[in-house]
C-alpha positions as CSV (number, residue, x, y, z in Angstrom):
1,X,227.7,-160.0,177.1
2,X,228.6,-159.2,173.6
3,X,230.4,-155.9,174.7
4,X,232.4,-157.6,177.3
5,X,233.5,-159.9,174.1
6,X,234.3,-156.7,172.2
7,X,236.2,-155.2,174.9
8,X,238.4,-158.0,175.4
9,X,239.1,-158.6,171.8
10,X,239.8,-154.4,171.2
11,X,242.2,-155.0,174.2
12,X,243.8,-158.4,172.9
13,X,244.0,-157.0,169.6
14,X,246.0,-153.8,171.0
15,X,248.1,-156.2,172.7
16,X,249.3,-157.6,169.4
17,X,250.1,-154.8,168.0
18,X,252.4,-153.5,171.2
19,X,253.8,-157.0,170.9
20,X,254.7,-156.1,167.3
21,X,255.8,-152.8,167.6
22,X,258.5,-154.2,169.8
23,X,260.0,-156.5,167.0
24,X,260.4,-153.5,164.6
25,X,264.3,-153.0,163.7
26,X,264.6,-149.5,163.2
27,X,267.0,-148.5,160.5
28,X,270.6,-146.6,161.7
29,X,270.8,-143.0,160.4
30,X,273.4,-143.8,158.0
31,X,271.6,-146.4,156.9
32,X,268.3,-143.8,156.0
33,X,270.5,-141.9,154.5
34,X,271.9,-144.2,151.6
35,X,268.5,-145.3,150.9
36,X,267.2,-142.0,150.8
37,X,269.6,-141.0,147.9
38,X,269.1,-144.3,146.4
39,X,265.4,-144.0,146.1
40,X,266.4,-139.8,144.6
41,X,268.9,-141.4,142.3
42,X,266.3,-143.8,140.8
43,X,263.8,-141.9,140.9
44,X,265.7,-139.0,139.2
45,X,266.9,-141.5,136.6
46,X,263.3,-142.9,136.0
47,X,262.1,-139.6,135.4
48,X,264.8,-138.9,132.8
49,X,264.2,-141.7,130.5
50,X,260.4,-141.7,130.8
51,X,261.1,-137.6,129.4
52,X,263.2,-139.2,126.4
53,X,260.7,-141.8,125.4
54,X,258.1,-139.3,126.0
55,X,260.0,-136.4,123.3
56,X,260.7,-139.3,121.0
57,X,257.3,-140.8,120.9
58,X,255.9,-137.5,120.5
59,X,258.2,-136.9,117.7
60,X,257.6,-140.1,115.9
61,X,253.8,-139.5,116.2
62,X,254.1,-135.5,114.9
63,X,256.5,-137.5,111.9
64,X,253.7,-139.9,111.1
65,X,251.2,-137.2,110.9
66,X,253.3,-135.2,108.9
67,X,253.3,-137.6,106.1
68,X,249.5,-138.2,106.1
């Protein structure tokens, strides 16, 4: 009894996720695009300014050793 109960939640449970799949609102190609140079952009820009703090932290703590 319990695997017929397992068998029809697996299948209900499937069902649900077809139902879902179905609602998803795929994104145009252009659309991909922009945010794909978006998120590069960002990401390029993130990387840049955690490099500066990083060389100026580095500095600062090479600086404070120095006077020790």
């Amino acid at each position: 009894m319990a695997e017929k109960q397992h068998v029809s939640r697996s299948k209900t449970w499937w069902e649900g996720v077809k139902a879902e799949w179905y609602k998803i609102i795929w994104p145009t190609k252009s659309d991909l695009v922009k945010k794909t140079g978006v998120v590069a952009v960002v990401s390029v820009a993130l990387g840049v300014i955690i490099a500066i703090l990083d060389f100026l932290i580095q500095h600062g703590i090479d600086f404070l050793i120095g006077l020790a």
